[in-house]
Each structure stands twice: as C-alpha cells, then as structure tokens.
C-alpha positions as CSV (number, residue, x, y, z in Angstrom):
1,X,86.1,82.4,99.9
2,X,83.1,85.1,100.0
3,X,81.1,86.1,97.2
4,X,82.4,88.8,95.2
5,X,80.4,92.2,96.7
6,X,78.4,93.8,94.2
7,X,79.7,97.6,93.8
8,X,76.0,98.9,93.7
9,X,76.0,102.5,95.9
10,X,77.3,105.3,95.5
11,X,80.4,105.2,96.8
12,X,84.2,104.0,95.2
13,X,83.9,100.4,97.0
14,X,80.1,98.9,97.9
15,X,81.6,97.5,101.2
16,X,79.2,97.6,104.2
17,X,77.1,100.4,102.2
18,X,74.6,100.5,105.1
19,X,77.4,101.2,107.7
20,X,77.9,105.1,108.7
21,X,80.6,106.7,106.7
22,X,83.5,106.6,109.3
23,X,86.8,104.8,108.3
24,X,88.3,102.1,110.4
25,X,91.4,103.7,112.1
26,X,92.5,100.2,113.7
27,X,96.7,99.9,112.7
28,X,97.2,97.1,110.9
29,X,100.1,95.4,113.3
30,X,101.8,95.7,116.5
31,X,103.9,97.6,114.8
32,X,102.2,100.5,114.1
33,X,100.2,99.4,117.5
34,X,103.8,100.8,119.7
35,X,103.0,104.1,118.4
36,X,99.5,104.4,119.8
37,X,97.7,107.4,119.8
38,X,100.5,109.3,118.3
39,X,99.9,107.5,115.0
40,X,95.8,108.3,114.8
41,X,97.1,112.1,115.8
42,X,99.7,112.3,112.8
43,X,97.5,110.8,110.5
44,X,94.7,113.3,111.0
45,X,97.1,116.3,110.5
46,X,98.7,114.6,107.3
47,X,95.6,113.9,105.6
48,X,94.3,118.2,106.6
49,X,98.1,119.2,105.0
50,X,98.0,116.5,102.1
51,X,96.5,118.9,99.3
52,X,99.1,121.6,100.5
53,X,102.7,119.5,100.6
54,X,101.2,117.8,97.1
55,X,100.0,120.2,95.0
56,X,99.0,117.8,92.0
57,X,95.9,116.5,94.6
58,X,94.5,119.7,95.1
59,X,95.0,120.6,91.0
60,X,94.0,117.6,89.7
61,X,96.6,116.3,88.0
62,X,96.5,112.2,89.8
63,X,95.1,109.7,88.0
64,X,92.0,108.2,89.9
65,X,91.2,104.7,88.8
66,X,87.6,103.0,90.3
67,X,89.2,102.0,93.4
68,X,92.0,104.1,94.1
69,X,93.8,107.7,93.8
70,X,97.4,106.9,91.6
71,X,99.4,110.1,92.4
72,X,102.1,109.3,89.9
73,X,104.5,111.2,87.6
74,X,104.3,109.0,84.7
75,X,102.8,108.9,82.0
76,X,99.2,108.1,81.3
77,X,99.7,104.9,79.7
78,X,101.8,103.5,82.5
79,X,98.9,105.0,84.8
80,X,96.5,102.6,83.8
81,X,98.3,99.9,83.6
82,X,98.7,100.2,87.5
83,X,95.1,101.6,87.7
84,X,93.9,98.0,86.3
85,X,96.3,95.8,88.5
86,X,95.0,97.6,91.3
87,X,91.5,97.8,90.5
88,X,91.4,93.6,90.2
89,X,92.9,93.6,93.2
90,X,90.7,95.3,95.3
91,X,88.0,93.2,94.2
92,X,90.1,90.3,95.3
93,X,90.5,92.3,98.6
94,X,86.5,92.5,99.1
95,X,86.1,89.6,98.4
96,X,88.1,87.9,101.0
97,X,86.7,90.6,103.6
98,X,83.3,91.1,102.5
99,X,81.0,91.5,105.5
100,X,83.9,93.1,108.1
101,X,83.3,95.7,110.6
102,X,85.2,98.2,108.7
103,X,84.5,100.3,105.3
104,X,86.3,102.1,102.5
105,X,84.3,105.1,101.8
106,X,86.1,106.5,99.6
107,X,89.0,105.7,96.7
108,X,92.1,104.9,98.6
109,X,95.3,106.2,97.9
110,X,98.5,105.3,96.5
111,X,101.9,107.1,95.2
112,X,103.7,106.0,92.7
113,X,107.4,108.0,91.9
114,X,109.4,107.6,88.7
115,X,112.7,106.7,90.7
116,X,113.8,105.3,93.9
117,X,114.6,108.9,95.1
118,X,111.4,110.1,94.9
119,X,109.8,107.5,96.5
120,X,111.8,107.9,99.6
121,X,111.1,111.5,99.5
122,X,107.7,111.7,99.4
123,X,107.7,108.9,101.9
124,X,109.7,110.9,104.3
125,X,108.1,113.8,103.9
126,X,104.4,112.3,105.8
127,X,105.7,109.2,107.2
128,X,109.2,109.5,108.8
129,X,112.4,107.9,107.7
130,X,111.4,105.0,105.3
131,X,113.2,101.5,105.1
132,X,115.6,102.3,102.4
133,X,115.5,98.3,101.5
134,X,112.0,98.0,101.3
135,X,110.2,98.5,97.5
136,X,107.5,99.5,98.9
137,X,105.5,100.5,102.2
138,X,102.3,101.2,103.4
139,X,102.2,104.4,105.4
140,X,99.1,104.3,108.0
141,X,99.6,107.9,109.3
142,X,98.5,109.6,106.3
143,X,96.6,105.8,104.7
144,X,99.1,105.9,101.5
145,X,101.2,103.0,100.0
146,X,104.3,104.3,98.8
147,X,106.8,102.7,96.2
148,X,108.4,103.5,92.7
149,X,108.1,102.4,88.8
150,X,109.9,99.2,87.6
151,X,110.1,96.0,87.7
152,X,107.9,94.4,90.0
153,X,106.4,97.4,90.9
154,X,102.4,95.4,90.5
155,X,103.5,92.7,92.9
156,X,104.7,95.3,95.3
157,X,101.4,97.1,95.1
158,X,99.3,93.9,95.6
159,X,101.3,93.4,98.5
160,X,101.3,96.9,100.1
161,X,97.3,97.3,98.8
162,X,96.7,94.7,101.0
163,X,97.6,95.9,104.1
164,X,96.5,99.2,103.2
165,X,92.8,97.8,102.8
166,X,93.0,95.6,106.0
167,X,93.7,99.2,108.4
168,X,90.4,100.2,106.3
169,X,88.4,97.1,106.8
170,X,89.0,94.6,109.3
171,X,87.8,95.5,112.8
172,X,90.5,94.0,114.9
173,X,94.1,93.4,114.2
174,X,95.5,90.6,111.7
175,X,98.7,88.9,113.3
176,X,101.5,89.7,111.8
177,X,101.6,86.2,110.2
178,X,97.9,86.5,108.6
179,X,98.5,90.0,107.8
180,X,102.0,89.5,105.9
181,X,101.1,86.0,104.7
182,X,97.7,87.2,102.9
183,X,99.9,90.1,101.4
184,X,102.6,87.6,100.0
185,X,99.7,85.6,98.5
186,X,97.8,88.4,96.5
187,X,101.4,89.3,95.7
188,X,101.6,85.9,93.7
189,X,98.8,86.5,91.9
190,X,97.9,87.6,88.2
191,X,95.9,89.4,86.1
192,X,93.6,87.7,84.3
193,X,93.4,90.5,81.0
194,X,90.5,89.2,79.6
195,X,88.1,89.2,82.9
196,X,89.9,91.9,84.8
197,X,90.3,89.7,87.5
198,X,93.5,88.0,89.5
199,X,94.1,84.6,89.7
200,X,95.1,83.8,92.7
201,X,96.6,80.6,94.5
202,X,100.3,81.1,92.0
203,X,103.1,78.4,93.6
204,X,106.3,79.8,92.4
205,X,108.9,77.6,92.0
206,X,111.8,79.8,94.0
207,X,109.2,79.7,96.8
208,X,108.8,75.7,97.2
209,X,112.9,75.2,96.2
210,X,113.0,77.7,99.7
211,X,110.9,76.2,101.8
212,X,111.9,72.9,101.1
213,X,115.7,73.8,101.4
214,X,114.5,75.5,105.1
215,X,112.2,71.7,105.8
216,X,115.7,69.9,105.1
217,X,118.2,72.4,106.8
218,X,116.2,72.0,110.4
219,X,115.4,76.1,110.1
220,X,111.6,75.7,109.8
221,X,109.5,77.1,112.0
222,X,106.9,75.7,113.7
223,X,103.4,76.6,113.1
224,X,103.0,77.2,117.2
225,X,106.2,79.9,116.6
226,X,104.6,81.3,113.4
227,X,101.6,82.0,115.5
228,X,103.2,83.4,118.3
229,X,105.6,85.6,116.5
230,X,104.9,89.7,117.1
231,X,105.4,92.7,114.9
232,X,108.5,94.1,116.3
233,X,110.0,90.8,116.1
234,X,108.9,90.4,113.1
235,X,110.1,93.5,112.0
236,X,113.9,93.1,113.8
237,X,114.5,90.1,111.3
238,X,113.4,92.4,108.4
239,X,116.1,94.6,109.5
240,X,118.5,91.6,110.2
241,X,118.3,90.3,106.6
242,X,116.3,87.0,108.3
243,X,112.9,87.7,107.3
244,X,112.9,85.2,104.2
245,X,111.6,82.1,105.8
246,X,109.1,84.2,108.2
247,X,107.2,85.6,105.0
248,X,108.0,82.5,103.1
249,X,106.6,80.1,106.0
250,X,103.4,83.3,106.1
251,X,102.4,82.7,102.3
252,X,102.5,79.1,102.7
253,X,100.0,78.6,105.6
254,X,97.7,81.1,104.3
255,X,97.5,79.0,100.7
256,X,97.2,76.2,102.6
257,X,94.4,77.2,104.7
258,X,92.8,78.2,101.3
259,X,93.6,75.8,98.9
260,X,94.5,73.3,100.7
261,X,93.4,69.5,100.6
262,X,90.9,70.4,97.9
263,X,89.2,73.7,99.6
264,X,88.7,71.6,102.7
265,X,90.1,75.0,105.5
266,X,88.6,77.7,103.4
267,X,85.5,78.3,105.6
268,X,87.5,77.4,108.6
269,X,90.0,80.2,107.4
270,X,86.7,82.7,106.6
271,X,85.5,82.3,110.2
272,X,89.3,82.9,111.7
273,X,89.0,86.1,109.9
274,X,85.6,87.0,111.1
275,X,86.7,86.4,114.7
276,X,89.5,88.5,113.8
277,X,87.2,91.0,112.7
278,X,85.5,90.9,115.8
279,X,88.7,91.8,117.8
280,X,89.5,88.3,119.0
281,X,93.3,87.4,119.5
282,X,95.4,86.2,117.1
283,X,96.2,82.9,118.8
284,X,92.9,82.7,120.4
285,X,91.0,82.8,117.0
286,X,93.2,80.4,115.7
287,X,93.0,77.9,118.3
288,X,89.3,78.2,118.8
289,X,88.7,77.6,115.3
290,X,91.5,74.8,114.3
291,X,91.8,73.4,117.9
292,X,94.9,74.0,120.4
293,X,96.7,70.9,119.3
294,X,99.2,72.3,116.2
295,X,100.7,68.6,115.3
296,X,98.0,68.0,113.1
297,X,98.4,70.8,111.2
298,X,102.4,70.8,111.2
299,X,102.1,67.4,109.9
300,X,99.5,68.4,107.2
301,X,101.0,71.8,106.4
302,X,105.0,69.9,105.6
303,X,102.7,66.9,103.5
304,X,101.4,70.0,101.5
305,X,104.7,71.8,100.5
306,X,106.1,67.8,99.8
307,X,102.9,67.7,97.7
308,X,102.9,71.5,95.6
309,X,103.8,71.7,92.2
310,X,105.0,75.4,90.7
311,X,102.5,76.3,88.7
312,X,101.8,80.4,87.1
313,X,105.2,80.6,86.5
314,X,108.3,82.2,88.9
C-alpha cells in the first residue's frame, strides 16, 4: 500500500498539510447519503452544542491521545490502552489513504462509556435512536464513534475509526462493500507493542470455517452482487440478522485485493481508491480498473479462500 505519511506540521494528523483547513463533509455511505442536507445541518449544530451537553470537553477532563479525543469515564490506565490501539491505527488509516482529497485537521473524536447504558445514551442524545445490537457506531452528524468498555471493545474501535476517518478523508463515497470490508479488515488486525504499529492482513479461523460453509451451502454471493449491493440494503439485512456473509464476503475481497496472489492487486486496489477519491462510481471504478468481466476474479477470489490458512489467531 502507500508509504506511511510523515507527521511533520503542525497539526494532529500530517495528511495533505498543504490543503486549506476545511474538513471533508462527504457521508461515508448511502446511508447517511438518504438524509442529505439534513445530516451536514445537524452536524453543524451538534458540534456548536458539544461543549455544553458534555461538560467534561469544555473542562478538560477527556483524554486526548496523538490522534484522537477519548471522552471516557474510565480510568486513566484503561485510557491509554485505547489511546495506543487507536493511535496505530490511524497511521494504518493514512497510510492506506495518504494522498486523498480530504484532511483531518484536527484530533478526531471518540466516546468511550463504562456500560452499555451509557453508550446508548450519549449516542441518543446527538445522533438519534442508536442500533441497540450494534457494539459500536459511527455517528457522522456530530463526527464521533460511539461504543462501550469490554471485551472487544479495540476491534470495534478499529472498525468504527475507520469509517470515521474515511467521511474525513476520502473525496467521494466508498461503496458500501469497500467501505465495510476495509473496516472488517483493520478490525482483524493487532498491535504490534513493540513498534506501535498493527499488523494487518489476520485470517481468523471462524472467518474461513464461514465462508467456506456459505461456498458449499450455494449462499455465496457473487462478486457482481457484492458490487452492486447499496447501503440501505445493506443495512435491511443488518436489521434482519443476514448481514454475516455480506461483511464476511466484504473482508474477504478487500484482503484479497491486498494480499492476494503475492501483492499482485495491491496497486490495482490503490488506484480503485484514488478514483474513488476522485468521486468516480463505485462500480465504475471497479470495472475501469479490474475490467467489466467479474469471472476471473470470482474464480480467483473462491481459489483464494480454498487456499487461506488462519493465521494471528481467532
């Protein structure tokens, strides 16, 4: 992928220093896309009433890694243990997007309750009614992810990070599939202690005993309907309890497209992105990089999960 982007001016992240300071208000999906002008109103008045409704951000009392803003209620130890998670992963972030149209200007923020409750809460109280099932969310009206303390709480805030940085960054909009698929993957990742930095490209072992089960069943879905697929649909069989093989099928392209066959897609995958970036459609990016005929890659992407071995543990 791209070179990592030295943090060298003076500003939390060093991505497009030379570009004026104004945020990238582009939503992050079709989802948020329904909303329209609504959204970009109601995230202006959240962000003016934020210091108000929390009155730890306008005393002080947030912890504030390099890269981000940890509004938390724990305790300081458990603080930086999340501020280091996230602070690998947003190099891993500008790494993948260096060069985009979009900037971070300033450290993003995240919210991180004690308990369930207070996590839906605080959700509700900028965003609307949360998805009670979901561990976590990114809110784009007021640019927040929201979840609580436990276990898995890291891979929920590499996963919610993500898209949080990609409304910042990325100039057009990521399909659903790219968008939910590069989320899954930093998701799987881990940090590396003694560099600071993730390793990415993790196969868990639940994941390929899924997929394969889905190959073998006849419920796989091709790569042209993985394309194709839109946020609200999307986000129907994520109410429906059907999303598994969606997010599942996501993760595995995307690793595929980056690892796969030895590296062989990764620049292919870079210059999807860019065109992406440069407000190209979804499908049209993807056929004008990888070509419009999908059998190829079907066959290739099925001869990769036959081929994947777990590896990073899960």
């Amino acid at each position: 992928m791209r070179h990592l982007v030295p943090f060298s001016c003076n500003v939390p992240w060093s991505l497009n220093c030379t570009t004026a300071g104004v945020l990238g208000l582009s939503d992050m999906s079709d989802v948020l896309a329904e909303y329209g002008r609504r959204v970009v109103n109601r995230r202006v008045v959240a962000l003016l009433l934020l210091p108000f409704f929390w009155p730890s951000l306008a005393t002080g009392g947030n912890f504030k890694s390099r890269y981000y803003i940890i509004e938390t209620n724990l305790s300081p130890e458990r603080d930086a243990v999340v501020g280091e998670v996230m602070d690998a992963a947003g190099k891993a972030y500008s790494t993948m997007f260096r060069g985009f149209r979009g900037s971070v200007r300033r450290k993003l923020r995240v919210r991180v309750s004690a308990t369930k409750e207070g996590y839906l809460a605080a959700y509700a109280r900028f965003c609307g009614t949360p998805n009670k099932n979901a561990r976590g969310i990114y809110c784009g009206t007021d640019q927040t992810v929201y979840t609580y303390d436990g276990d898995g709480v890291e891979r929920v805030l590499k996963h919610e990070c993500l898209h949080q940085f990609v409304d910042h960054v990325v100039g057009g909009r990521l399909p659903i599939w790219t968008n939910e698929g590069l989320a899954e993957y930093f998701e799987e990742s881990t940090l590396d202690k003694r560099s600071g930095q993730l390793r990415l490209g993790r196969v868990p072992a639940w994941r390929l005993k899924a997929l394969r089960k889905a190959k073998k069943k006849g419920t796989w879905m091709p790569v042209s309907r993985l394309l194709a697929i839109g946020g609200r649909e999307w986000s129907d069989n994520v109410r429906r309890g059907s999303s598994n093989a969606q997010y599942g099928q996501a993760w595995l392209l995307c690793h595929f497209l980056i690892h796969g066959d030895g590296g062989a897609y990764t620049k292919l995958f870079d210059r999807y992105l860019g065109l992406l970036d440069e407000s190209v459609g979804g499908e049209a990016a993807f056929k004008r990089v990888f070509g419009g005929d999908l059998a190829p890659l079907e066959s290739k992407l099925g001869a990769y999960l036959g081929s994947l071995k777990a590896k990073g543990g899960g």
